[in-house]
N, C-alpha and C positions, 0 to 999 in steps of 0.2 A: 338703041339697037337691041338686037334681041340674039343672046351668043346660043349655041350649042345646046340642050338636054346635058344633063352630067349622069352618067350611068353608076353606077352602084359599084362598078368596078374601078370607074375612076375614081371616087369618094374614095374606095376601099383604098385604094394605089397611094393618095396623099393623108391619108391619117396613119398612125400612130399603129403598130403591131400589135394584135390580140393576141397577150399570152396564158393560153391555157395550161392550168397543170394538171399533171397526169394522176389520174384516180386510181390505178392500177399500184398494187402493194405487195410482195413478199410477205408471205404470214409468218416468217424466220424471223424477219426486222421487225415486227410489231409488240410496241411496247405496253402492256395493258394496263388503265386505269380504270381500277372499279371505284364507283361511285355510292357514297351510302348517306343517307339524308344530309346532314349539315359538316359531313366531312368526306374524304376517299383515302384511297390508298397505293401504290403502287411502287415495286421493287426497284426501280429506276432513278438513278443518280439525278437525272435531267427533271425531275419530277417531286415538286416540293407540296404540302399541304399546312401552311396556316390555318386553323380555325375551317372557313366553310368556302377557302379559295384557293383553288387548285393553279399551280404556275410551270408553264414548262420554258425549258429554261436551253432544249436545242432542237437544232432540227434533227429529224427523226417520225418515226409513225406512230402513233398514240392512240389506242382502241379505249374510248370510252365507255363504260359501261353501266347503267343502274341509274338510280334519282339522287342530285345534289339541289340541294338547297342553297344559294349559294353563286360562286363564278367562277368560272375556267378564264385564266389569262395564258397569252403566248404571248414572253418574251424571252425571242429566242435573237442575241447581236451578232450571232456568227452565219456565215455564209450556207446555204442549203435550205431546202424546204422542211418545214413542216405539215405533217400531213395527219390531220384530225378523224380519228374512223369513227361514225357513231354508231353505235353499234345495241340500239334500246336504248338509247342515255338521254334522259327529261333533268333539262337544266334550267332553274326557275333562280333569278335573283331578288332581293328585297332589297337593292340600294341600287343597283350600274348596271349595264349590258351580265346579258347571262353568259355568254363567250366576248372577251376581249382581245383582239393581238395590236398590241402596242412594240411589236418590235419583230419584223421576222426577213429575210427573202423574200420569200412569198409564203401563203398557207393553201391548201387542197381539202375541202371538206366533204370526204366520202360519206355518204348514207349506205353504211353496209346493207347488204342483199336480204332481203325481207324483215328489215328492221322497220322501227316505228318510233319517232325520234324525234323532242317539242323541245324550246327554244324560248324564253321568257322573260323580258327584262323589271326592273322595279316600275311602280306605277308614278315614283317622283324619284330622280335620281340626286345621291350626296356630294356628288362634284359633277361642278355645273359648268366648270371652268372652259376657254376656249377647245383646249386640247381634248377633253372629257369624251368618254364614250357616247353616242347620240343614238343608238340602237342595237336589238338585243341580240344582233350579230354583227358586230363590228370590228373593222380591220382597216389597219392604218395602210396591210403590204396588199399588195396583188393575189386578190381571193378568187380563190375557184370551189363551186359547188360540183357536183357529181355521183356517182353512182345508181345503185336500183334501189332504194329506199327511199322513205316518205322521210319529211320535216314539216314540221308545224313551227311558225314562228310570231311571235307576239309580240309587238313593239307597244307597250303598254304607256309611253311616257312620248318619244318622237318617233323615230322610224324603225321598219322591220328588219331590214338587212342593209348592210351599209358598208362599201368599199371606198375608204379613201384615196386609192390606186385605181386600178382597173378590178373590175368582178363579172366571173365567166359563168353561167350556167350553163351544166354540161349534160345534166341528165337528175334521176330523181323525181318523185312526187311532192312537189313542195305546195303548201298553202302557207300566206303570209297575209297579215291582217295589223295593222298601224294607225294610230291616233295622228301621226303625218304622213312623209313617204313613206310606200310599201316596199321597193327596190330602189334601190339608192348609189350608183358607182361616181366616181369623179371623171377621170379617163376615160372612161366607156363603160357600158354593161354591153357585153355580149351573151345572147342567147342561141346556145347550139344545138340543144337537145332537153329534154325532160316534159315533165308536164304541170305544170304552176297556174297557181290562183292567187290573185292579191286584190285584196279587198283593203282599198286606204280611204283616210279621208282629203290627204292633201295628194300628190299623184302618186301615182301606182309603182310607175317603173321610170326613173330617169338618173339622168346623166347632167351632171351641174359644172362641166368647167366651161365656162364661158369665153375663157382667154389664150390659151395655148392649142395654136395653128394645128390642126388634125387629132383635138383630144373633145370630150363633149358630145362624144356620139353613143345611141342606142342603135345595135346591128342584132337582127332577127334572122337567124339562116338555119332555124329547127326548133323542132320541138312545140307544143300546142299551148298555149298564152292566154290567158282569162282574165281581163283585170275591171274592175268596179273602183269609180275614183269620183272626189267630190271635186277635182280638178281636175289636170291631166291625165289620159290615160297611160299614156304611151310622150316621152316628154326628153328630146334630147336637145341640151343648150345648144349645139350648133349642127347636128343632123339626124335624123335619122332612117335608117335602111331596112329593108324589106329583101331576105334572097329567096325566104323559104320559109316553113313553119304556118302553124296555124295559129292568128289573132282571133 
């Protein structure tokens, strides 16, 4: 027998909440890290520099600034967002993901307003292990992209961007370019706004949980979507939806 059409509302109705976070910031609250080749700096208790790797250590808002050579980690174990502004800031690794969060609530990654802002991981990375980071924007909590700035991202070893939670694009000029996946969420990727290019060679844009009832979906409801893929273009393990926006 042949049941019903399932409307995009009802998919939407038994899956799993798209939580967006909010890109909007107090310029009172923002904690500023300037970045200088193979080191940075910043007045902030929450805010430690080893050698050429930057770690933040709570939630709070973090204006990144300048060129690091090197990696931005967020682990932050206590409750609250962290919210990443970049703000000009070219972060290029030679061993792991150029931005790692290994530990947060969630994290928010603003492209401040006329900024220009690349993303870079090593071309073989030193821990391979299960847990290891897999691309040069990676996040283990619930990532949200956003703003009116550009990102360039380069996943020079596996993928370009990579949420192990849910990962929201909200706005932003982004180009993403990966040796595998180009967008990569577990939960979902929701695309609500911006304008993005992903150029992969394994697929472009998907969503890999293939097991838990209402998670594993790509939802498309804005924003204009370009992707070049030796596989998939567009690849959700168990849906994907169409409200709006331009493919």
């Amino acid at each position: 027998s042949t049941g019903s059409p399932t409307t995009v509302e009802e998919a939407l109705a038994a899956d799993v909440d798209v939580e967006a976070g909010d890109t909007s910031y107090d310029e009172s609250d923002v904690v500023d890290v300037s970045l200088d080749g193979d080191t940075a700096s910043s007045d902030s208790d929450a805010v430690s520099v080893d050698g050429d790797t930057v770690t933040i250590t709570a939630a709070g808002t973090y204006r990144l600034s300048g060129t690091l050579d090197g990696q931005v980690v967020v682990n932050s174990t206590g409750d609250g967002v962290v919210r990443l502004v970049l703000d000009d800031a070219d972060i290029t690794s030679s061993s792991s993901a150029a931005v790692a969060v290994t530990d947060a609530e969630s994290v928010v990654v603003v492209l401040a307003d006329g900024s220009s802002n690349s993303l870079a991981d090593a071309s073989s990375y030193d821990d391979t292990s299960e847990d290891a980071p897999t691309g040069a924007l990676w996040s283990t909590a619930d990532l949200t992209i956003g703003g009116s700035g550009s990102l360039t991202v380069t996943g020079n070893t596996n993928d370009g961007i990579v949420g192990k939670d849910g990962l929201v694009i909200s706005g932003g000029t982004i180009e993403v370019t990966a040796v595998d996946d180009g967008i990569r969420g577990k939960d979902y990727v929701a695309i609500t706004g911006g304008d993005f290019t992903v150029d992969a060679t394994g697929d472009a844009v998907k969503s890999d949980n293939e097991t838990d009832d209402g998670t594993g979906f790509v939802l498309v409801s804005g924003g204009t979507v370009t992707v070049t893929s030796q596989d998939d273009g567009i690849k959700g393990s168990q849906q994907v939806l169409v409200t709006g926006g331009t493919i």
